[in-house]
C-alpha positions, 0 to 999 in steps of 0.5 A: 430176333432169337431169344438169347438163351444160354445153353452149356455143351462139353463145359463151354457156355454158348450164348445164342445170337442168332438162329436159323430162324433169324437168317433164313437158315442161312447160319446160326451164331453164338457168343462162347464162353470157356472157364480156362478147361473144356474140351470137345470130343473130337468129332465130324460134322455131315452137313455144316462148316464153322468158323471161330473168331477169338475175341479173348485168350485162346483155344486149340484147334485140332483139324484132322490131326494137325494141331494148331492155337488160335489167339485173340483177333484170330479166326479159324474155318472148320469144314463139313467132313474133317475131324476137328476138336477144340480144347482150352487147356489154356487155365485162363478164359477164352471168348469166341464167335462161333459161326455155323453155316447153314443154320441147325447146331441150335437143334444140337445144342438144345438136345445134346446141351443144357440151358445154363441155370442162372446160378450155374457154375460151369465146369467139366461135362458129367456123365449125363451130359456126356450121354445126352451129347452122343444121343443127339450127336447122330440126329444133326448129323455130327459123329463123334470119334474115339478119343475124347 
């Protein structure tokens, strides 16, 4: 089993659970963590489909334009070619599942992320991490669109 690291992508802590290398490259999973503000940049993933569980609060997914809320004990799937962006403008936390299939967001989230230090306290992306997401994003495949 994968080594339960923390990484820290676009203000939101995401806990890995299992890699690619843990099911054959069949998915990757990861147990997410946002504050109550965090937002990703509105963007399309080449090769990979996900699929959110909320296990606590809610977040927003926008999915080609059209806006919709997930709540607590509710799933949404997010696939490969269509623009999507998810936000907690909520001000409470939010606890999710994040499901990709097939594996590989590992590799993204270790170059376009950081691993969350042990004292870290998480709040929204600086300049630097925001430079380090657009240079890993082309290399796993996922293009970020304007208006982020």
């Amino acid at each position: 089993m994968t080594e339960q690291k923390e990484f820290v992508l676009a203000g939101v802590v995401m806990k890995q659970q299992l890699s690619g290398a843990d099911t054959n490259g069949s998915f990757s999973l990861f147990e997410n963590r946002s504050g109550g503000q965090s937002k990703t940049p509105i963007h399309v993933h080449a090769d990979d489909d996900e699929t959110l569980f909320i296990i606590e609060g809610e977040m927003k997914a926008i999915i080609a334009g059209n806006e919709q809320t997930i709540k607590a004990g509710e799933s949404i799937f997010l696939p490969r070619g269509i623009p999507h962006q998810l936000i907690n403008s909520s001000g409470h936390p939010s606890h999710y599942m994040l499901l990709c299939t097939p594996s590989g967001f590992e590799g993204f989230l270790a170059e376009g992320g950081h691993l969350k230090g042990p004292d870290e306290v998480v709040g929204p992306p600086t300049p630097e991490d925001i430079e380090r997401l657009k240079t890993a994003a082309p290399k796993f495949g996922i293009t970020l669109l304007p208006g982020w």
